[in-house]
N, CA, C and O of each residue as an XYZ file, in Angstrom:
452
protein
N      93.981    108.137    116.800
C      94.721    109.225    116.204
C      96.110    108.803    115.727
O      96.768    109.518    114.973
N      96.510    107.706    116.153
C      98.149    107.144    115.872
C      97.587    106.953    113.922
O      98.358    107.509    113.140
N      96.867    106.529    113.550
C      96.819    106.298    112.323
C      96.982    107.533    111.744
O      97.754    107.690    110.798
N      96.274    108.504    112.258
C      96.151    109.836    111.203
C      98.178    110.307    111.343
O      98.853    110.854    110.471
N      98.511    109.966    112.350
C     100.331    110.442    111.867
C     101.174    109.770    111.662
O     102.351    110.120    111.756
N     100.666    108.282    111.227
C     101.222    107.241    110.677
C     100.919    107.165    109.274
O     101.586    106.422    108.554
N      99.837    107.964    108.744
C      99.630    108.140    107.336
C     100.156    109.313    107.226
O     100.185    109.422    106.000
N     100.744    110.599    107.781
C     101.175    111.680    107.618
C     102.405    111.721    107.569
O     103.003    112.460    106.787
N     103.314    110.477    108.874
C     104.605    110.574    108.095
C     105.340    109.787    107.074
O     106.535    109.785    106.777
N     104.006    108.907    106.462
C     104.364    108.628    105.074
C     104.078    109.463    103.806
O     104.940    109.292    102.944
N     103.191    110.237    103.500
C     102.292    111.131    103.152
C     103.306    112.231    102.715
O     103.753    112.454    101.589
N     103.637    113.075    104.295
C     104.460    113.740    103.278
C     106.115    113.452    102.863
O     106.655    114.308    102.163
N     106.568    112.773    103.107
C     107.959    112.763    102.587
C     107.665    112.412    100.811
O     108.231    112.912     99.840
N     106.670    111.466    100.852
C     106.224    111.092     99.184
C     106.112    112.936     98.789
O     107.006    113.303     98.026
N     105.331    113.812     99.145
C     105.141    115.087     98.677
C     106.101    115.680     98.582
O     106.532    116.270     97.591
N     106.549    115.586     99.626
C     108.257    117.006     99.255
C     109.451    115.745     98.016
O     110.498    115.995     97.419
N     108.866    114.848     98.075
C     110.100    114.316     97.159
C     109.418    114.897     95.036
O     109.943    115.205     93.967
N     108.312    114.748     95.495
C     107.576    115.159     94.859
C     107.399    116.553     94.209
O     107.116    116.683     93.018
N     107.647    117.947     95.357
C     107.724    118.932     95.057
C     108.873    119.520     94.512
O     108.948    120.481     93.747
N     110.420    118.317     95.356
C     111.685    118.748     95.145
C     112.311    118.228     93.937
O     112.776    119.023     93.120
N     112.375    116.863     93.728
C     112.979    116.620     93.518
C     112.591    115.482     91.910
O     113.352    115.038     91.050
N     111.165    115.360     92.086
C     110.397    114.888     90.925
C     110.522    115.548     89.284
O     111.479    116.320     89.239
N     110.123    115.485     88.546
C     109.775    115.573     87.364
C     111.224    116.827     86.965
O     110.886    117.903     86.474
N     112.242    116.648     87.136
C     113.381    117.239     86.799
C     113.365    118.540     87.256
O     114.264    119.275     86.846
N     112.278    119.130     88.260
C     112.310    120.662     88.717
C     113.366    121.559     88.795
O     113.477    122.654     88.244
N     114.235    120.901     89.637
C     115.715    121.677     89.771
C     116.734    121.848     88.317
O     117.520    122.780     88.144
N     116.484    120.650     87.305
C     117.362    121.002     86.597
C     116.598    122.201     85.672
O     117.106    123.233     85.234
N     115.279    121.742     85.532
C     115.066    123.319     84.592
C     115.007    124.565     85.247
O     115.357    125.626     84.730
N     114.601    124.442     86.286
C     114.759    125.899     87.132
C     116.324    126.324     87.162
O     116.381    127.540     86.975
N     117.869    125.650     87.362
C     118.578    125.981     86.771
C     119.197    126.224     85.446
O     120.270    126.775     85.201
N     118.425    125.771     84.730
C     118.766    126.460     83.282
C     117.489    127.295     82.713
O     117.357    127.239     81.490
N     116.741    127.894     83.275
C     115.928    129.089     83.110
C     116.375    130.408     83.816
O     116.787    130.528     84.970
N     116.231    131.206     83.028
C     117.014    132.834     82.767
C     115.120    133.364     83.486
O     113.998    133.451     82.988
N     115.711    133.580     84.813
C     114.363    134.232     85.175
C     114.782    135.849     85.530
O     114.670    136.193     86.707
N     115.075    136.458     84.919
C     115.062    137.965     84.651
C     113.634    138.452     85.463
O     112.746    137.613     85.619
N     113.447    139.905     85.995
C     112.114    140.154     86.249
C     111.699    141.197     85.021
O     112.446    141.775     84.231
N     110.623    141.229     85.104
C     109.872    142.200     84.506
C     110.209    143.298     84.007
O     110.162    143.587     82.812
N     110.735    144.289     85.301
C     111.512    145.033     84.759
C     112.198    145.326     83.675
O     112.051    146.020     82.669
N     113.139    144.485     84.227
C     114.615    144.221     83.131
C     114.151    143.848     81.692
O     114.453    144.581     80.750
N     113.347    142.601     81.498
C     112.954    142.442     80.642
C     111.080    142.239     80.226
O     110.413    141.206     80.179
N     110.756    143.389     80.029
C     109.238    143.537     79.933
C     108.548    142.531     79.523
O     107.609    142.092     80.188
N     108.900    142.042     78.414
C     108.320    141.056     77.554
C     108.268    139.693     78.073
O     107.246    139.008     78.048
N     109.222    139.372     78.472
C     109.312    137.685     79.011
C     110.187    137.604     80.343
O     110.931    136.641     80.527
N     110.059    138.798     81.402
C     110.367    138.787     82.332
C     109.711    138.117     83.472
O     108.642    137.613     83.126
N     110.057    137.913     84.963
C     108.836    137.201     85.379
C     108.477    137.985     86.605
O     109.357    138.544     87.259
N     107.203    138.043     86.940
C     106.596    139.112     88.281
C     106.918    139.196     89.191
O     107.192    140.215     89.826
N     106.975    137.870     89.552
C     107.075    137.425     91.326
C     108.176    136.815     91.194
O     109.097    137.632     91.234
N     108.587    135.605     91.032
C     108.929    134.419     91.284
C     110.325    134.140     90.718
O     110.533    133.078     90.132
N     111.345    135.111     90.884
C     112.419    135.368     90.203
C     113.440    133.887     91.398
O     113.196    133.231     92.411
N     114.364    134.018     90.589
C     115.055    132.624     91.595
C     115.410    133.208     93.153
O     114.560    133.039     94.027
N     115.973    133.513     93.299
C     116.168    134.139     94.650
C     114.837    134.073     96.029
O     115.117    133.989     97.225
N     113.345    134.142     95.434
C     112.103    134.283     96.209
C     111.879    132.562     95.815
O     111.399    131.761     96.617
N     112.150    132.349     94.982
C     112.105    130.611     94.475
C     112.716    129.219     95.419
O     112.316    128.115     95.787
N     114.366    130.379     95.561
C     115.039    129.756     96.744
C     114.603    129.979     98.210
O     115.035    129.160     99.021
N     113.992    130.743     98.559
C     113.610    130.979     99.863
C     112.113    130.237    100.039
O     111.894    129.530    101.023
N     111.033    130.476     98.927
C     109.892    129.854     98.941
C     110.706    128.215     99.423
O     110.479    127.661    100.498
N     111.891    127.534     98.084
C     111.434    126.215     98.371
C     112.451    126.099     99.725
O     112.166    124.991    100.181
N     113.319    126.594    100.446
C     113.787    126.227    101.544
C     112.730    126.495    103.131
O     112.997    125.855    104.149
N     111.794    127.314    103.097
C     110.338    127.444    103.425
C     110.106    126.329    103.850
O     110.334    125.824    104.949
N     109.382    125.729    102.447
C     108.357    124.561    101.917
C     109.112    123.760    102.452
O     108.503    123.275    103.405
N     110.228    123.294    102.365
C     110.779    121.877    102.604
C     110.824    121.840    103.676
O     110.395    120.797    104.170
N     111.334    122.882    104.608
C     111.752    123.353    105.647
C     110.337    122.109    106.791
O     110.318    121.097    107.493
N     109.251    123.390    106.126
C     108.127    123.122    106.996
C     107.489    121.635    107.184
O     106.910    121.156    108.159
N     107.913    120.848    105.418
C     107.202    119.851    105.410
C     108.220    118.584    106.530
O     107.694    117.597    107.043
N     109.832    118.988    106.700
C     110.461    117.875    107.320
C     110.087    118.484    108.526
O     110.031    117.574    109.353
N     109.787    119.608    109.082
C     109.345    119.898    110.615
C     107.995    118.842    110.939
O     107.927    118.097    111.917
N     107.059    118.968    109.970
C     105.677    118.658    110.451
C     105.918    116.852    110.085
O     105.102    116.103    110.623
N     106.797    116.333    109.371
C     106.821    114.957    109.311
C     107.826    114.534    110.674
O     107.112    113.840    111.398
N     108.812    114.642    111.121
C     109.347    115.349    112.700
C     108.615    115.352    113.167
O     108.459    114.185    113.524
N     107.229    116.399    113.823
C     106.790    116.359    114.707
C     105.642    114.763    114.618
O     105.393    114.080    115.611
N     105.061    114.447    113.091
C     104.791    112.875    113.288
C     105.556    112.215    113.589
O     105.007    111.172    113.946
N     106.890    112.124    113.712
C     107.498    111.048    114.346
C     107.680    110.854    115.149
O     107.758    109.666    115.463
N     107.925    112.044    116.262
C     107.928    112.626    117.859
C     106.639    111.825    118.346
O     106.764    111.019    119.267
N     104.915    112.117    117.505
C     104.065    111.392    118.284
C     104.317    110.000    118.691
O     104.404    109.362    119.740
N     104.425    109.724    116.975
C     104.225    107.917    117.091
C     105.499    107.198    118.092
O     105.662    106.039    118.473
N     106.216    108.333    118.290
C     107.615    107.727    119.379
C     107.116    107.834    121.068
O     107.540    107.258    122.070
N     106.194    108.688    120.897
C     105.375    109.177    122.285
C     106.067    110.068    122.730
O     105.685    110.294    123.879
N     107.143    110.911    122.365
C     107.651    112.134    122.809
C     106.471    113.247    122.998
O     106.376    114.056    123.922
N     105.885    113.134    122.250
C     104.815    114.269    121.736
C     103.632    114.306    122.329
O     103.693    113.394    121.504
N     102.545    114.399    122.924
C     101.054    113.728    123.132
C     100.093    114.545    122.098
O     100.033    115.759    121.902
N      99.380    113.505    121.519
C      98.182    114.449    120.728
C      97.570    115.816    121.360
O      97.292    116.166    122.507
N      97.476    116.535    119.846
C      96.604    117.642    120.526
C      96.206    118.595    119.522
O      96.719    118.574    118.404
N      94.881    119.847    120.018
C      94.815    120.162    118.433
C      95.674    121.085    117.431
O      95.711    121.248    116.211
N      96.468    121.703    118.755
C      97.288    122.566    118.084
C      98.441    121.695    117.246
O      98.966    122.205    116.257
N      98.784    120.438    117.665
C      99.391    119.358    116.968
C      98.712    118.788    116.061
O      99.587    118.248    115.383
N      97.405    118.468    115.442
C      96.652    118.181    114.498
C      96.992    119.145    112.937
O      97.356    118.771    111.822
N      96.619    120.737    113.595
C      96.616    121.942    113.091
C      98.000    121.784    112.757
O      97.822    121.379    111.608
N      98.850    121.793    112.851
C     100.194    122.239    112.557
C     100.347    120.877    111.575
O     101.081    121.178    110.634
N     100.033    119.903    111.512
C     100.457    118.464    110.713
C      99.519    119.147    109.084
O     100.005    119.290    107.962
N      98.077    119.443    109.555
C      97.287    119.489    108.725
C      97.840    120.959    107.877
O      97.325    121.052    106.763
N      98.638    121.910    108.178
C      98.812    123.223    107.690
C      99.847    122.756    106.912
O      99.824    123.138    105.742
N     100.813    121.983    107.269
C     102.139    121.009    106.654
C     101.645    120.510    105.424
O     102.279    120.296    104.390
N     100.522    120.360    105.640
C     100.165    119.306    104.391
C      99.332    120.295    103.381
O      99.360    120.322    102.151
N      98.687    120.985    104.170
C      97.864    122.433    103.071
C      99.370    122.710    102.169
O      99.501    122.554    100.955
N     100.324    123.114    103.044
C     101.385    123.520    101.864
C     101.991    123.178    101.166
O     102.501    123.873    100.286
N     102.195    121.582    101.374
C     102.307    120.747    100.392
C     101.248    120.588     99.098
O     101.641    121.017     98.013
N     100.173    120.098     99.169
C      99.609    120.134     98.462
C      98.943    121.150     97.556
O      98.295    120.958     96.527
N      99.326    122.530     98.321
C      99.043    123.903     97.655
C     100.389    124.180     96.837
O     100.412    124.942     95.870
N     101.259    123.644     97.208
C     102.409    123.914     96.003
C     103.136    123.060     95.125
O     104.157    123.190     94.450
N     102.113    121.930     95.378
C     102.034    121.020     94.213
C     101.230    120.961     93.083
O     101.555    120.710     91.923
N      99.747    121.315     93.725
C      99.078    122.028     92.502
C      99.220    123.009     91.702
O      98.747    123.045     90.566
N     100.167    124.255     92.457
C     100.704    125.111     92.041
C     101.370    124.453     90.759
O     100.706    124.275     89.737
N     102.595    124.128     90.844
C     103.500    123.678     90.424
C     102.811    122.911     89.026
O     103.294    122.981     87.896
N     101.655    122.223     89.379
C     101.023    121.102     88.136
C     100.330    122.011     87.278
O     100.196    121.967     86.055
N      99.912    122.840     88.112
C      99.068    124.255     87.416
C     100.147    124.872     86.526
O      99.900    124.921     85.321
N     101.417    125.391     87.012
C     102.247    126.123     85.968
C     102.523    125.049     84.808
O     102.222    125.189     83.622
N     103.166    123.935     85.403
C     103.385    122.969     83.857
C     102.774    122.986     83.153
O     103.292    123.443     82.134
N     100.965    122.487     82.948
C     100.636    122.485     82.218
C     100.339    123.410     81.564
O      99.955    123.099     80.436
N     100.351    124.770     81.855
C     100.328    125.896     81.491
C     101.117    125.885     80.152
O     100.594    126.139     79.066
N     102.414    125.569     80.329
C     104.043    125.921     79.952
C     103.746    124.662     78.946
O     104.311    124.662     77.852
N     102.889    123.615     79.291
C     102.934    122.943     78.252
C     102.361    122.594     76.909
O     102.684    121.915     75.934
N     101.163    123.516     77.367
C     100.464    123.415     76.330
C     100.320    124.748     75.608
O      99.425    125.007     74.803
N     101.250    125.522     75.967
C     101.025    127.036     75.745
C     101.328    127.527     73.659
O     101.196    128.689     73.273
């Protein structure tokens, strides 16, 4: 089992650098006018106004340096395997990779639109 959180705490730091800080995210999300719906019907946006954007990605990051943390705790032997420790590495990584596809899903959206 030392392998499975020796590939996890390489695994995800590549992802959150990935989710954060890759393909210029932050700078266009600060220079996009995300108005909601409301306000502006036409090209307003539903959900995902900056404010739920900022909390989603302080969340996400949040969770992914906890669950790469708690791989490091194992491989240090602070920690002892277990499944509720499996589960929690593996849910770390569902959300990584669920809001990376996300994320690849909107681009190309936006890009080919």
């Amino acid at each position: 089992m030392r392998d499975f959180y020796a590939t996890m705490a390489q695994v995800l730091p590549v992802l959150l650098l990935a989710l954060i800080w890759e393909s210029r995210y932050l700078q266009e999300l600060r220079g996009e006018d995300r108005v909601t719906r409301r306000d502006d019907p036409a090209n307003g946006v539903r959900f995902w106004t900056k404010p739920r954007v900022r909390i989603y990605g302080f969340t996400a990051a949040g969770a992914i340096v906890v669950t790469t943390a708690l791989c490091f705790l194992v491989l240090a032997g602070a920690l002892h395997d277990g499944v509720w420790l499996r589960v929690a590495v593996m849910c770390g990584l569902a959300l990584a990779l669920t809001s990376l596809l996300f994320r690849i899903c909107v681009e190309l959206i936006k890009a080919t639109r």
